[in-house]
Every structure is written in C-alpha cells, then in structure tokens.
PyMOL Python script that loads the backbone (N, CA, C, O; Angstrom):
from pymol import cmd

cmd.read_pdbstr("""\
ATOM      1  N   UNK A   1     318.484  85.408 136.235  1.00  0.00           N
ATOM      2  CA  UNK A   1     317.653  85.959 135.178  1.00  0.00           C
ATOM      3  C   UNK A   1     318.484  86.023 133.903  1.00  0.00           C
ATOM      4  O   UNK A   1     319.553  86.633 133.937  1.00  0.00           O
ATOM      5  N   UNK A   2     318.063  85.428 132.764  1.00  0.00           N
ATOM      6  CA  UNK A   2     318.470  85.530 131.103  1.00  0.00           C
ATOM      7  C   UNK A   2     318.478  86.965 131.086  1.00  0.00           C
ATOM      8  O   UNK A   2     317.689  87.765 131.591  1.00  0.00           O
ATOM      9  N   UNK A   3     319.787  87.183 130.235  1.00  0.00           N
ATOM     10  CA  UNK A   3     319.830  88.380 130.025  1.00  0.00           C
ATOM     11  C   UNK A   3     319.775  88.312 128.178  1.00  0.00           C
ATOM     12  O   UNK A   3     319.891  87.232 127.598  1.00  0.00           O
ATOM     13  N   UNK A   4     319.552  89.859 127.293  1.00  0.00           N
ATOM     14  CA  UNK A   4     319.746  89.767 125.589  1.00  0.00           C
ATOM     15  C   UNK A   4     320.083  90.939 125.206  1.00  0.00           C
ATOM     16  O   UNK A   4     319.553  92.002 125.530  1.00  0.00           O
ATOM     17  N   UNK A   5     320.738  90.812 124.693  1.00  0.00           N
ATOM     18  CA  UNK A   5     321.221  92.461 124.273  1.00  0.00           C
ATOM     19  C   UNK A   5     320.320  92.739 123.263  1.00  0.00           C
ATOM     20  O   UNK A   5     319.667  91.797 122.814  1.00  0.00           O
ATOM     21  N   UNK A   6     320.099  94.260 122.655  1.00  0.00           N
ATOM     22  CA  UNK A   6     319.002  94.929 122.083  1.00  0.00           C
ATOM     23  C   UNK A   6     319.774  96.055 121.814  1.00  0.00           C
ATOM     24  O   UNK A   6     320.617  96.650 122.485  1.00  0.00           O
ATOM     25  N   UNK A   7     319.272  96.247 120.585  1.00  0.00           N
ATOM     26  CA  UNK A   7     319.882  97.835 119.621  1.00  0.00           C
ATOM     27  C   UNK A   7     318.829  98.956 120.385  1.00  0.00           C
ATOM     28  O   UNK A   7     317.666  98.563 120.474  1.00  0.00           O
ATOM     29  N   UNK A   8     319.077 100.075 120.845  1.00  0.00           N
ATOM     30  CA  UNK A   8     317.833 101.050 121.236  1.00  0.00           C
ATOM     31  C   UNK A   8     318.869 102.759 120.375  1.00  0.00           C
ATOM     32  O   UNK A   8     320.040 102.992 120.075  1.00  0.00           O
ATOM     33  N   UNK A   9     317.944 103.294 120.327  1.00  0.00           N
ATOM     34  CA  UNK A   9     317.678 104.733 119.795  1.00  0.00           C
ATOM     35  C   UNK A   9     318.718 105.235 121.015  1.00  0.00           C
ATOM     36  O   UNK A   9     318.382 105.443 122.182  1.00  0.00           O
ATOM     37  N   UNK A  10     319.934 105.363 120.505  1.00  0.00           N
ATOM     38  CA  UNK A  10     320.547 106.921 121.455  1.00  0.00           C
ATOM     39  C   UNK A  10     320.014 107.757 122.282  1.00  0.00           C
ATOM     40  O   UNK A  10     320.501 107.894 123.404  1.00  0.00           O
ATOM     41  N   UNK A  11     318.766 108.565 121.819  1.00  0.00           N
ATOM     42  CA  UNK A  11     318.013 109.504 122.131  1.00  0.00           C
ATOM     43  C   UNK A  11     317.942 108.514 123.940  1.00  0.00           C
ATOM     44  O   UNK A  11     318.481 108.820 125.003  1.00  0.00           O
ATOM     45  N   UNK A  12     317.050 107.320 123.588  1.00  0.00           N
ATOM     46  CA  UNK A  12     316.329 106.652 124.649  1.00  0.00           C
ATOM     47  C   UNK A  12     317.652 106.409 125.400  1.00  0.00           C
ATOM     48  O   UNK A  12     317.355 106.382 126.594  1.00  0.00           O
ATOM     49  N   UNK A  13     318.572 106.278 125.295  1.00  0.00           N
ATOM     50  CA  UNK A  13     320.061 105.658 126.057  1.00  0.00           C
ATOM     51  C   UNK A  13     320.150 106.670 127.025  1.00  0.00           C
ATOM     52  O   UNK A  13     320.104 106.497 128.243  1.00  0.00           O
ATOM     53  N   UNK A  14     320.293 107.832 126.373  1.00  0.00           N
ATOM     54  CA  UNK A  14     320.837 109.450 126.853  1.00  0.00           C
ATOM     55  C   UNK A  14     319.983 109.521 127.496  1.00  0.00           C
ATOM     56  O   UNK A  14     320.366 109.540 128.665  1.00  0.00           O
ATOM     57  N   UNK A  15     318.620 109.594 127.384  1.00  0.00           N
ATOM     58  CA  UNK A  15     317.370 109.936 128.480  1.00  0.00           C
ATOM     59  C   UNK A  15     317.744 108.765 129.599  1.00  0.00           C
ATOM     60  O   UNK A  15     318.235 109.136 130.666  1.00  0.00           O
ATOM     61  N   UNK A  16     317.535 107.482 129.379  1.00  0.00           N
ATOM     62  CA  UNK A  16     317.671 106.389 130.446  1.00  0.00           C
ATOM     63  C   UNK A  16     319.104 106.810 131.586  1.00  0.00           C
ATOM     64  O   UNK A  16     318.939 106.739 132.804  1.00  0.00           O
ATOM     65  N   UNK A  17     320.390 107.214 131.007  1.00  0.00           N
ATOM     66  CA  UNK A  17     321.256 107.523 131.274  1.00  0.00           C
ATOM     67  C   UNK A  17     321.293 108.506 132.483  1.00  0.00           C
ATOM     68  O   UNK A  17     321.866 108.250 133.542  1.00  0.00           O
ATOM     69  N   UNK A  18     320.492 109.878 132.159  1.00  0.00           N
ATOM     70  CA  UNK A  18     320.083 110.713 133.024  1.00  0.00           C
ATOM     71  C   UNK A  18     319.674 110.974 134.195  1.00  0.00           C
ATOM     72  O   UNK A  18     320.080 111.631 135.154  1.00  0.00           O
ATOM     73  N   UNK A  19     318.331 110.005 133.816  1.00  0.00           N
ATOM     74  CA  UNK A  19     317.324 109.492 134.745  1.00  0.00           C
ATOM     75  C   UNK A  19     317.944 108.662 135.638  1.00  0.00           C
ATOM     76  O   UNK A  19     317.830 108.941 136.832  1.00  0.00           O
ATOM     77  N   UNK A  20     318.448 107.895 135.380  1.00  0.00           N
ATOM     78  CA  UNK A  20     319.388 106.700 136.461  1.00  0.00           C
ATOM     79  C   UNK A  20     320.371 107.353 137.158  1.00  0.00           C
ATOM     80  O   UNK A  20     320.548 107.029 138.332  1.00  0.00           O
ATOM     81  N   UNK A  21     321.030 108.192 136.670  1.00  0.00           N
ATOM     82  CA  UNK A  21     322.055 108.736 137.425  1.00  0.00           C
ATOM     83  C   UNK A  21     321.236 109.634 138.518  1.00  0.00           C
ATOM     84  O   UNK A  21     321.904 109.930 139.508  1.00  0.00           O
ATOM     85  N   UNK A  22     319.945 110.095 138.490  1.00  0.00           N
ATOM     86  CA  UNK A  22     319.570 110.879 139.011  1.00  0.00           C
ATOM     87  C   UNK A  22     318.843 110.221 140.571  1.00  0.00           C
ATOM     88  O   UNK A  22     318.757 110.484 141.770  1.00  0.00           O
ATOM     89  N   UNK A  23     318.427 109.198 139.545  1.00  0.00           N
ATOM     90  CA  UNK A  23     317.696 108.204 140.606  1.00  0.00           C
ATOM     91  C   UNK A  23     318.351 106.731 140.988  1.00  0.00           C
ATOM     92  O   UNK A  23     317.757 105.658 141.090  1.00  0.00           O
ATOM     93  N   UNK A  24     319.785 107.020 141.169  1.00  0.00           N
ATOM     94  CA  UNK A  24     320.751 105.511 141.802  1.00  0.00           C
ATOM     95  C   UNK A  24     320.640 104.294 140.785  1.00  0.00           C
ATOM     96  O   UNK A  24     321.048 103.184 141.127  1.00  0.00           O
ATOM     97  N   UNK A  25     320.188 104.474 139.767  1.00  0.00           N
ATOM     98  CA  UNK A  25     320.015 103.269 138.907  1.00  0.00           C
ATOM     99  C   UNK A  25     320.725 103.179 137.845  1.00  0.00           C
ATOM    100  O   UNK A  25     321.022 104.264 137.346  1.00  0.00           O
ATOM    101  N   UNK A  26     321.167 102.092 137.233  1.00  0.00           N
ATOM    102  CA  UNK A  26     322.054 101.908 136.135  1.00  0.00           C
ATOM    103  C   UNK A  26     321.134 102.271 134.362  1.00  0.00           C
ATOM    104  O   UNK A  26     319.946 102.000 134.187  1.00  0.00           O
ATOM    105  N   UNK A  27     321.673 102.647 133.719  1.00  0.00           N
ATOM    106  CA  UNK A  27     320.663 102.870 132.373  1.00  0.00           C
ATOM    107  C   UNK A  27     319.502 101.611 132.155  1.00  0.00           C
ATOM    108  O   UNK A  27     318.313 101.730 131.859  1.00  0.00           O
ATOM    109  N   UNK A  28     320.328 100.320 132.425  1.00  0.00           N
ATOM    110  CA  UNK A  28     319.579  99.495 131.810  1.00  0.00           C
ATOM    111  C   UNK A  28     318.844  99.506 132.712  1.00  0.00           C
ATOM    112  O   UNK A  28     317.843 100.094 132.303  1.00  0.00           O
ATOM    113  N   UNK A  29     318.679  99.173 133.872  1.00  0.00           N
ATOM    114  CA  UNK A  29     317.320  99.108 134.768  1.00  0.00           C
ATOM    115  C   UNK A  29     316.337 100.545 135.429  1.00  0.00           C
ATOM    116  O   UNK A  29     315.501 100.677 136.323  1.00  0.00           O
ATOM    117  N   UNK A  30     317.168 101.692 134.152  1.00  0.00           N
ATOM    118  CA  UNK A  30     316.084 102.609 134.352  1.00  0.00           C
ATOM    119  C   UNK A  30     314.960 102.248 132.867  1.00  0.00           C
ATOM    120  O   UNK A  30     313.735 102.361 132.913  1.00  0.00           O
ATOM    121  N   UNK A  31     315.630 101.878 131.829  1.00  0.00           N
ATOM    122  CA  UNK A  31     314.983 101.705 130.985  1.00  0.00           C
ATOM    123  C   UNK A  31     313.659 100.281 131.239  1.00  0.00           C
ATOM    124  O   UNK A  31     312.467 100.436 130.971  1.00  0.00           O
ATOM    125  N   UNK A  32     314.318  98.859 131.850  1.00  0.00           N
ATOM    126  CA  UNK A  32     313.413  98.120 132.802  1.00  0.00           C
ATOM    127  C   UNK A  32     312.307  98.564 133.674  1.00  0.00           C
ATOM    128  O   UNK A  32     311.309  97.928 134.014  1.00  0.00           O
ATOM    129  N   UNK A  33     312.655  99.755 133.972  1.00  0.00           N
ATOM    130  CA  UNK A  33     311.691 100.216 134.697  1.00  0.00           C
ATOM    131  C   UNK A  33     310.845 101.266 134.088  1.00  0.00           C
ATOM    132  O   UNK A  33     309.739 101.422 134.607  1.00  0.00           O
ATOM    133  N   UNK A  34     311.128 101.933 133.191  1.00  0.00           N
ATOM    134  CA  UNK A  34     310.250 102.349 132.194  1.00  0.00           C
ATOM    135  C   UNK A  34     309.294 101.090 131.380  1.00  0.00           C
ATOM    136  O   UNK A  34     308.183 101.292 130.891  1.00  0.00           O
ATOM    137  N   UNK A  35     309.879 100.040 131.379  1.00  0.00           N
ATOM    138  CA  UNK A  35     309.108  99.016 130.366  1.00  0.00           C
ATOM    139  C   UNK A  35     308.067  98.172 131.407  1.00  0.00           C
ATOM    140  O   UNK A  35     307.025  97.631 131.037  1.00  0.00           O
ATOM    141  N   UNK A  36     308.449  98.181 132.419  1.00  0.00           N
ATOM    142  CA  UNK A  36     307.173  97.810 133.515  1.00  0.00           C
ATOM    143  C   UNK A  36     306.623  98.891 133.688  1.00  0.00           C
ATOM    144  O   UNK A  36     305.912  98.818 132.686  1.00  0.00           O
ATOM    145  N   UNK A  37     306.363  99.817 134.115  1.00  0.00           N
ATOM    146  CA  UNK A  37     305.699 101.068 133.733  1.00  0.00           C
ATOM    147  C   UNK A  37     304.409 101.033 132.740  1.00  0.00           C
ATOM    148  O   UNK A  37     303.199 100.897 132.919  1.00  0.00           O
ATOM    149  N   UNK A  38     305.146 101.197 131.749  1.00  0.00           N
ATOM    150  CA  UNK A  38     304.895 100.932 130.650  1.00  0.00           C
ATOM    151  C   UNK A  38     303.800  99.837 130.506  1.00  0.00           C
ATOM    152  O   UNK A  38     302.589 100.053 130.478  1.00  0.00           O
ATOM    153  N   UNK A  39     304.446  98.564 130.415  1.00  0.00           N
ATOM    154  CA  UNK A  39     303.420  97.480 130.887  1.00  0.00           C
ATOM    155  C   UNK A  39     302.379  97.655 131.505  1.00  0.00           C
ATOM    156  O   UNK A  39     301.338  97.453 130.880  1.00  0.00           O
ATOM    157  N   UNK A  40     302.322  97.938 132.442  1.00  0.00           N
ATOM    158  CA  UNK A  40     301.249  98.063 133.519  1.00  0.00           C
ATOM    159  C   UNK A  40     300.275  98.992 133.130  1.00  0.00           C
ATOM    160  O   UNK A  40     299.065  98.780 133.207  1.00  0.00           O
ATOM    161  N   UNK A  41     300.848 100.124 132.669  1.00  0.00           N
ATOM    162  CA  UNK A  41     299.411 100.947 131.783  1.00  0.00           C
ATOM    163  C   UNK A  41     299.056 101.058 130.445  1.00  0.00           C
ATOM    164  O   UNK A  41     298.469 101.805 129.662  1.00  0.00           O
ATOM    165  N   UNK A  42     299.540 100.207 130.495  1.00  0.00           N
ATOM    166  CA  UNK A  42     298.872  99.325 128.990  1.00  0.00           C
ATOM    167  C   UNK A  42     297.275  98.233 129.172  1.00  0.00           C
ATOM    168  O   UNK A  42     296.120  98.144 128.755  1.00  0.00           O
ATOM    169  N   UNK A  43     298.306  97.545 130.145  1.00  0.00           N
ATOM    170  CA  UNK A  43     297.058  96.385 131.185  1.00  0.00           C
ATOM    171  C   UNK A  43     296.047  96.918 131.709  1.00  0.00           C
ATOM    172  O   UNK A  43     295.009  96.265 131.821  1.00  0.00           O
ATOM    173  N   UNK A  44     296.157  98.561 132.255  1.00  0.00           N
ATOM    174  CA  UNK A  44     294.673  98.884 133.037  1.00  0.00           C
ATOM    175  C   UNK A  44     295.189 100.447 132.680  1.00  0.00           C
ATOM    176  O   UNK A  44     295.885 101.223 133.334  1.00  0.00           O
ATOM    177  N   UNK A  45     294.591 100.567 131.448  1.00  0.00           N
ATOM    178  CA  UNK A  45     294.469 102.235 131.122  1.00  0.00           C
ATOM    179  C   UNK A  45     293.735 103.181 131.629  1.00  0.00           C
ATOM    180  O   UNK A  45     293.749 104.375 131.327  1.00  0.00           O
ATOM    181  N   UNK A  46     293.041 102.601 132.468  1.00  0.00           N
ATOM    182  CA  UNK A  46     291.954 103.586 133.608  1.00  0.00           C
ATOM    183  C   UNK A  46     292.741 103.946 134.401  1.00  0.00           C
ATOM    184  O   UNK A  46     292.878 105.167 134.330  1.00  0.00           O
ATOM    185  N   UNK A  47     293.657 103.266 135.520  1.00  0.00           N
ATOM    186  CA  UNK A  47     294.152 103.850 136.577  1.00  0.00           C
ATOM    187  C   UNK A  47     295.539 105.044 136.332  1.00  0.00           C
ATOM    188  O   UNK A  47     296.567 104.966 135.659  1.00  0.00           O
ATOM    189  N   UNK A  48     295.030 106.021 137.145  1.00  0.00           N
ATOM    190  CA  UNK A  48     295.896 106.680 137.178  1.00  0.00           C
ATOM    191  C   UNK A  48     298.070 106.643 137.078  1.00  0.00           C
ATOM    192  O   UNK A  48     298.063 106.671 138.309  1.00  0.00           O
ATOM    193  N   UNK A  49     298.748 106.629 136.924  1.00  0.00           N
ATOM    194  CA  UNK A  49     300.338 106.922 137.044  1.00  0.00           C
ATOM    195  C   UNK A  49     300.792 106.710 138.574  1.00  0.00           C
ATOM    196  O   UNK A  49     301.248 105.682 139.073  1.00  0.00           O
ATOM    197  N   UNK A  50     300.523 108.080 139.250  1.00  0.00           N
ATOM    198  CA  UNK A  50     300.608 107.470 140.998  1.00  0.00           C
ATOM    199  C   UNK A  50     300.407 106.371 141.467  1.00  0.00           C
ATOM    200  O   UNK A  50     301.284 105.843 142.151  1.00  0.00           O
ATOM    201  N   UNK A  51     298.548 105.398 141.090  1.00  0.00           N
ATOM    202  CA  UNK A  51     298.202 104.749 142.025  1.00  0.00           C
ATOM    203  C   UNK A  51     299.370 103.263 141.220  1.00  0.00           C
ATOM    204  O   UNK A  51     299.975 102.531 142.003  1.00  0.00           O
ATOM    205  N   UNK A  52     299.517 103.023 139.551  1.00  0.00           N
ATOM    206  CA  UNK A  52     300.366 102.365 139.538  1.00  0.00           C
ATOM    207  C   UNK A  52     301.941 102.550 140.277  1.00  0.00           C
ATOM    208  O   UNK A  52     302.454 101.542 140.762  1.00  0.00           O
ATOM    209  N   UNK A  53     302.633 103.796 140.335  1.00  0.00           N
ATOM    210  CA  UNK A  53     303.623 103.925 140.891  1.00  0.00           C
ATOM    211  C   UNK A  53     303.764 103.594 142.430  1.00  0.00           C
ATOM    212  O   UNK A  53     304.817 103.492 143.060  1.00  0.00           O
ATOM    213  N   UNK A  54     302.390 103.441 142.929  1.00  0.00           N
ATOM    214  CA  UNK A  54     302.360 103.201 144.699  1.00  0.00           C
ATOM    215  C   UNK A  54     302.018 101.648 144.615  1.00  0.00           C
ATOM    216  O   UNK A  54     302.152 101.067 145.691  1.00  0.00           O
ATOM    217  N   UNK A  55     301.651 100.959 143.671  1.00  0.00           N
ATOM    218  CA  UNK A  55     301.118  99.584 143.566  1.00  0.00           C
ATOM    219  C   UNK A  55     302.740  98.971 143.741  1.00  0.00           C
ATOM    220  O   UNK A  55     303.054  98.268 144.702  1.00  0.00           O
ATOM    221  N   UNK A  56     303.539  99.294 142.834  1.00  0.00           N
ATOM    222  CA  UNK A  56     305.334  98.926 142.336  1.00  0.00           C
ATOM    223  C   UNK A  56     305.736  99.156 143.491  1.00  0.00           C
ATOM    224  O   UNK A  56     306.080  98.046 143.897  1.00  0.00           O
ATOM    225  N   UNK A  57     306.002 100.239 144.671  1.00  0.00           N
ATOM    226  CA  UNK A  57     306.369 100.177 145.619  1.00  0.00           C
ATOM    227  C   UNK A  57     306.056  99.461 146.803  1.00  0.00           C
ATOM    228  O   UNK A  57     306.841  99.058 147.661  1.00  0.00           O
ATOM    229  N   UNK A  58     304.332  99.303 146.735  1.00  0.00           N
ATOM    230  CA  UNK A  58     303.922  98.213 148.292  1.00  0.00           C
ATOM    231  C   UNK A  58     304.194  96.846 147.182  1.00  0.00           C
ATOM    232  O   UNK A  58     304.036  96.127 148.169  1.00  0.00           O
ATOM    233  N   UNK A  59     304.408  96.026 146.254  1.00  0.00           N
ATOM    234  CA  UNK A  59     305.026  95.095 146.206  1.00  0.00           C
ATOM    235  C   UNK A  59     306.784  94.849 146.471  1.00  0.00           C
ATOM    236  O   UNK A  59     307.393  93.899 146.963  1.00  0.00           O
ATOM    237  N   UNK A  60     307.199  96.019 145.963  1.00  0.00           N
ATOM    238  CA  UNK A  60     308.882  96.296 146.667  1.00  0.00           C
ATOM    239  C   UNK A  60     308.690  95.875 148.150  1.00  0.00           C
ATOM    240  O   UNK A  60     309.139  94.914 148.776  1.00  0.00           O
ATOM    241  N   UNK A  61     307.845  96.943 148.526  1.00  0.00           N
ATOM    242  CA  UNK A  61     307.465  96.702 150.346  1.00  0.00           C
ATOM    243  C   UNK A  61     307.577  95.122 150.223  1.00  0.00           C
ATOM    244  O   UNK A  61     308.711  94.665 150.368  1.00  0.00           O
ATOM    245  N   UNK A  62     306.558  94.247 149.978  1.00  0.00           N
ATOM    246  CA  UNK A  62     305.935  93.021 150.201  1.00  0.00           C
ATOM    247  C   UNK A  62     307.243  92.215 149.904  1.00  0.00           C
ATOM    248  O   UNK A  62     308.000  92.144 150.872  1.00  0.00           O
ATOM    249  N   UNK A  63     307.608  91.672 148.907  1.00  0.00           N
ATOM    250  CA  UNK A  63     309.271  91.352 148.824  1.00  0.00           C
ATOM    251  C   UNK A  63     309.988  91.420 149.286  1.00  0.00           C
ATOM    252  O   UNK A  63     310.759  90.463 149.359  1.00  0.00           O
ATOM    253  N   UNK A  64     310.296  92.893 150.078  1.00  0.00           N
ATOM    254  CA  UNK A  64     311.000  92.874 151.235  1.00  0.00           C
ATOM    255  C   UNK A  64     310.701  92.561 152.954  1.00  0.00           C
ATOM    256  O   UNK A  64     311.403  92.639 153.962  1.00  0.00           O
ATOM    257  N   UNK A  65     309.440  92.215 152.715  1.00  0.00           N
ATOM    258  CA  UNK A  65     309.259  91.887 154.299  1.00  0.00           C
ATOM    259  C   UNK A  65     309.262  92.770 155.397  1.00  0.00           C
ATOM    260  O   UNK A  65     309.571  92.584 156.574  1.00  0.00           O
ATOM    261  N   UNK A  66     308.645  94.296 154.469  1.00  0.00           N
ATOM    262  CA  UNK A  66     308.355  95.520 155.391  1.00  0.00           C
ATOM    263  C   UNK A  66     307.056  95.808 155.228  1.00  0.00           C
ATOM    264  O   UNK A  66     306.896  96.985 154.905  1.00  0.00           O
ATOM    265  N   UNK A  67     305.757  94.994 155.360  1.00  0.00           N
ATOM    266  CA  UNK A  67     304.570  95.324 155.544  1.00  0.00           C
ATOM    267  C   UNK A  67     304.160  95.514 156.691  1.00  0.00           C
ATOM    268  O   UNK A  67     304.977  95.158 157.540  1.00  0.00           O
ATOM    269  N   UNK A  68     302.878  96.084 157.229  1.00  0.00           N
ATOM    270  CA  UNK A  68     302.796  96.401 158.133  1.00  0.00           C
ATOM    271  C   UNK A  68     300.914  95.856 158.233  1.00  0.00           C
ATOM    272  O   UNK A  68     300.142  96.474 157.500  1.00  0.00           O
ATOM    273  N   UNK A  69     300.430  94.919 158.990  1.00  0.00           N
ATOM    274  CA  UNK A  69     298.795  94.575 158.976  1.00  0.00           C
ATOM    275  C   UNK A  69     298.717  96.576 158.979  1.00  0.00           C
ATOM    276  O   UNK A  69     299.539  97.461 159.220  1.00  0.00           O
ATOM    277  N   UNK A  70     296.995  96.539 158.497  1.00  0.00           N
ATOM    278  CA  UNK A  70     296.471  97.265 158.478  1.00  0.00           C
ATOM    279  C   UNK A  70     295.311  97.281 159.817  1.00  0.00           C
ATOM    280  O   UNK A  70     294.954  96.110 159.944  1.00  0.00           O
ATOM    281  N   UNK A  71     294.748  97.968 160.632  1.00  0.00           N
ATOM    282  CA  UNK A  71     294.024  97.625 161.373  1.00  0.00           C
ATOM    283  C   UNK A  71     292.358  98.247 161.103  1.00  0.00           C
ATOM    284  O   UNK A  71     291.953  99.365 161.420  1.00  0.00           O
ATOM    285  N   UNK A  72     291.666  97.273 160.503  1.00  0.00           N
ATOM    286  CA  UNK A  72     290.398  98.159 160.538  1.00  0.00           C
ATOM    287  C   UNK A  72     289.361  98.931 160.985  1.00  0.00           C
ATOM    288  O   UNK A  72     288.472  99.594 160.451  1.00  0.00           O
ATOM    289  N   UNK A  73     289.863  98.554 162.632  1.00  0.00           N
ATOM    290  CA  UNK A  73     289.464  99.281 163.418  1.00  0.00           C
ATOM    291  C   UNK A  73     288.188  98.978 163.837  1.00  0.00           C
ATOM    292  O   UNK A  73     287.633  99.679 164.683  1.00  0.00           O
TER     293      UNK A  73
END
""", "prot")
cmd.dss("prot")
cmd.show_as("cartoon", "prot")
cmd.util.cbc("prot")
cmd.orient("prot")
C-alpha cells in the first residue's frame, strides 16, 4: 500500500495518540480508522454507529477466515 505524508492539527494527533494507545493501535491507523468511519457514514447517514461498527468487524471476521454459516433453521 502507497503511503503520503499529510500536515494534521496537533489537537487531532494528541486525540489519535490516546485513542491508539488505548486501543493497541499506532496514531496513524487510529486516525485511518477514524477516516473509514467516517467514510462510511457519510455513504449511508441513516444507519446507526454500532450497526456500521459491527459491519467493519464481520468483514475483519470475513478476511480472516472466521465465519461461521448461519443456519436458518
């Protein structure tokens, strides 16, 4: 993956900074992950925060090759 460097606001560094340390992640890919975030509820402003935050994880799931069929019974 291309990488580019980018000037950002301190403020946003120090917050990203925080957050990553809190949650195993490096600044820059907490801020990445604010900008997909981001993205995504931009694209569908109806759905709720959770159901995007559970969408990001069953594709993590799916990528990793920990799905599980569903059975409909």
């Amino acid at each position: 993956m291309a990488t580019t460097s980018i000037r950002l606001d301190k403020e946003l560094i120090d917050k990203a900074t925080i957050m990553a340390k809190a949650l195993n992640r490096t600044p820059p890919k907490q801020i990445e992950h604010w900008a997909k975030i981001g993205k995504i509820m931009e694209q569908n402003p109806d759905l709720p925060y959770g159901f995007v935050k559970q969408a990001i994880i069953a594709q993590a799931e799916k990528e990793a090759g920990k799905l599980e069929n569903y059975d409909f019974g």
